[in-house]
N, C-alpha and C positions, 0 to 999 in steps of 0.2 A: 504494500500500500504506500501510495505517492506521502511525501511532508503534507502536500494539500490537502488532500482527501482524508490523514489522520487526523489534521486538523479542526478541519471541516465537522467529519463524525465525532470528535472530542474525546479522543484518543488520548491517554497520556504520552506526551512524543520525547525521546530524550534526545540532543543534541551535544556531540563533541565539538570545541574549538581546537582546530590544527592549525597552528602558523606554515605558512609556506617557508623555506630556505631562505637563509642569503648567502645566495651562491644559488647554481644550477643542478645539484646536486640534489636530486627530488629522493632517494632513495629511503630516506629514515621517513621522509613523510610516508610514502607507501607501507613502509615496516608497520611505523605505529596505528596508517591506519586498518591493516590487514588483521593487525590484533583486536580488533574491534567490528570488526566485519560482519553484518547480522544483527548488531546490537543496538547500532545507534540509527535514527531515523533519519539523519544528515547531518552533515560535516560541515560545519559554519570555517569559512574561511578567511580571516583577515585582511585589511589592505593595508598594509603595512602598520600595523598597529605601536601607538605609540610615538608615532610618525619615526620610527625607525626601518629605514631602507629596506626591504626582502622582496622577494618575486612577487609579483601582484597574485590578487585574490583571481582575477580572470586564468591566467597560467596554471595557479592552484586548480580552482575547481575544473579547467578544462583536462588538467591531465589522470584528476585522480575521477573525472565522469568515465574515459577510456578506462579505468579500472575496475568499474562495475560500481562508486558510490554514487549516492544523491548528496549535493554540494550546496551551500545556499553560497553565492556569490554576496560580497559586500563591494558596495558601490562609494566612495568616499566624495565628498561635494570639495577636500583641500584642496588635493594636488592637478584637479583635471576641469578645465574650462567646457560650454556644454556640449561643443561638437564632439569636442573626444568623449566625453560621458556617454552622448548618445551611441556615438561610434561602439566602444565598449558591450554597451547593452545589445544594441544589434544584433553582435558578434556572438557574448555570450547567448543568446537565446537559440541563434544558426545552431552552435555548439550541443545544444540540449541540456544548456542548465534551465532547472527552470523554477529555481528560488533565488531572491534578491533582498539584499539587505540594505536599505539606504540609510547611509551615518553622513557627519559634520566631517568628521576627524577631530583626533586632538590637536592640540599646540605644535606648530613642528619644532617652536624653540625646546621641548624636550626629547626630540628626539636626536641622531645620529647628524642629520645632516641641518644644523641649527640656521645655515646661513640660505638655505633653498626658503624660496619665493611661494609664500600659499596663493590657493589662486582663486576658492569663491567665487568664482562669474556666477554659480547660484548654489542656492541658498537651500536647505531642505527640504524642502515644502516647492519649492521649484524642481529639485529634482525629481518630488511624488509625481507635479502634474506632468512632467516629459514621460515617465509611464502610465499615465491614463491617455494621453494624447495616442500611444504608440500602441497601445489594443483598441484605438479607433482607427488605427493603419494612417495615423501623420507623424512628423517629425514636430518638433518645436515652433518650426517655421510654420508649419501649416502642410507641409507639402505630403503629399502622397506616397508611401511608404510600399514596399514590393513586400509584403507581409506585413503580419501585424503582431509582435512578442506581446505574449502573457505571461506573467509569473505568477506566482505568490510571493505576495508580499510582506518583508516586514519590514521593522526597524528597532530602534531603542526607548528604550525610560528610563529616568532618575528613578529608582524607588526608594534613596536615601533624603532626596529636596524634602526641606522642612518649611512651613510658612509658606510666603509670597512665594519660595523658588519651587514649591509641590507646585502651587495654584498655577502655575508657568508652566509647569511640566505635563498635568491633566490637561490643560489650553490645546498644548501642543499636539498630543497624542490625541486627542476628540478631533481637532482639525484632522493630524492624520490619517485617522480612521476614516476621515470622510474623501480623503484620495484616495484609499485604497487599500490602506494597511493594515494586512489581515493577524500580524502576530510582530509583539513587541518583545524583546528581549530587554530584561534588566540589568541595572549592575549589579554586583554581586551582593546576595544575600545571608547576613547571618542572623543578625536580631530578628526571629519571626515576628515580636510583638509589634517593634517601627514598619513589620512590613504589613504587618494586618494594616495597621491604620491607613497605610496606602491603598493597600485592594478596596477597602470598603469604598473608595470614590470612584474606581473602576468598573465601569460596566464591560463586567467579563464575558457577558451577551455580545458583545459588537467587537470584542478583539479577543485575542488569545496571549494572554500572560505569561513569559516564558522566563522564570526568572533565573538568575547565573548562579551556581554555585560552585566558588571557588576553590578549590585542594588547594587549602594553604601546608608550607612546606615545615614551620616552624613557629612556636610559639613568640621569638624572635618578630619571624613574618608579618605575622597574625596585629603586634601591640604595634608596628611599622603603619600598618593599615587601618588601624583605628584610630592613632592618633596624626595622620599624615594625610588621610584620604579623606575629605569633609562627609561625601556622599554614603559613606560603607561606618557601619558602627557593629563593633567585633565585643559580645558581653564576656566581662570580666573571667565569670569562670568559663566558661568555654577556653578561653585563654589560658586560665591553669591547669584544665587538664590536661594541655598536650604539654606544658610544661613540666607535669609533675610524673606524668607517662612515662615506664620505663622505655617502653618502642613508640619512640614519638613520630615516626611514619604511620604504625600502624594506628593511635591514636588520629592524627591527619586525616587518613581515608575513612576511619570509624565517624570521623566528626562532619564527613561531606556526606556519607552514607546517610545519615542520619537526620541532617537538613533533608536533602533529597526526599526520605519515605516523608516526614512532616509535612513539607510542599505538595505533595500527592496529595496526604492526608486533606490539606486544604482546600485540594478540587483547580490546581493549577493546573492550565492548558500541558504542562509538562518542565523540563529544565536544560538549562543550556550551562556543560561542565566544562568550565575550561582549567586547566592543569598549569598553564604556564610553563612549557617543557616539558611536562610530566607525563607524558602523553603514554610512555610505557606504564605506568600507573592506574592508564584508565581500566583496565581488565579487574585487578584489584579493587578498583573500589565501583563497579560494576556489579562483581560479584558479594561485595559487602551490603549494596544497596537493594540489591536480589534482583536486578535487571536485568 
């Protein structure tokens, strides 16, 4: 069953993030994702995330679709003006991807290459309507298109904005919804209670919630990100068990397992695991989460 169609029926759907290479060197990605093969519903693929250099998400997703996965391509509104956006999309849909994920980007001043030039010619919400435009068979322009791509759609949410920056963020995502966007991906979640408060304003009726949860690597990691990350709020003890953990790997996967079954519990559209490298990991805590 397609990411749509699980969606659609309100399937619990599980999604891995796999960074593409930097380098050409695709081989570990195929590795880790071959360890996972069966498992996951698709493979969300970054565009250079963090605004640090790696093969694009198009490259990604077009080589590991040749390997028999379903890929959600991410579309980045930084580094590409909208001819090439459009171009892109085109391209990937020729290909048979046929999930899209439309982001901002981050800052590129944290990334790798600080001195490169963002480029925004549009804006998010411009990039939604260049694909409602393009399953009416036009370009941006107007013009007439030799096909017409349809995805599934998604994109992001703050589920950590507190106050005015929440009220910003529900604005955003209700507009989105009304382009098209069938399924939101969170940032990372560990306090369930700050996240309850968020779902209750979500009408989980007209999109699908998909929220992140992290394999953090280290107790270390963990107080980094809670006190470093405005949006991500990591509770105390949660934090000392994996500190006080003799196998504090295995505590780590015990502790994403466990968000995981809760999330379910709560009747989320499903979850998007991303490892951060850890990718060999993800069978392990797959099998802890009983996926």
């Amino acid at each position: 069953m397609t990411l749509k169609k699980k969606i659609a029926s309100r399937k619990f759907v599980v999604l891995g993030e796999f960074d593409p290479p930097k380098g050409n060197d695709f081989s570990r990605l195929t590795e880790s994702a071959n360890q996972v093969k069966g498992r996951l519903d698709a493979l969300v693929i970054p565009e250079m995330a963090n605004a640090v250099m790696k093969a694009s998400s198009l490259g990604g997703c077009a080589f590991l679709n040749t390997q028999g996965f379903e890929t959600i391509l991410q579309v980045c509104c930084r580094d590409r003006n909208r001819l090439a956006l459009q171009a892109d999309i085109l391209a990937a849909s020729a290909l048979g991807i046929s999930n899209l994920m439309a982001v901002s980007g981050e800052d590129i001043k944290f990334g790798d290459h600080p001195q490169a030039r963002e480029v925004y010619d549009l804006d998010l919400m411009q990039l939604l309507e260049i694909l409602d435009k393009f399953r009416e068979g036009r370009d941006m322009a107007g013009i007439e298109l030799t096909g017409a791509p349809t995805f599934c759609i998604g994109s992001t949410v703050n589920a950590g904005a507190i106050g005015g920056a929440l009220d910003i963020e529900i604005e955003n995502l209700e507009r989105m919804v009304e382009e098209g966007v069938q399924f939101a991906i969170t940032t990372p979640v560990f306090d369930l209670h700050r996240f309850q408060q968020f779902i209750k304003r979500i009408d989980t009726e007209k999109v699908a919630i998909i929220p992140t949860v992290l394999l953090l690597k280290s107790a270390g990691m963990a107080r980094y990100i809670d006190r470093n990350i405005k949006s991500v709020s990591i509770p105390s003890e949660m934090i000392r068990e994996i500190q006080k953990a003799p196998d504090k790997l295995k505590q780590c996967i015990q502790t994403a397992a466990e968000l995981i079954n809760h999330l379910k519990e709560m009747g989320m559209a499903g979850v998007m695991i991303s490892t951060v490298g850890w990718e060999d990991k993800l069978p392990q805590l797959l099998d802890a989460a009983k996926l």
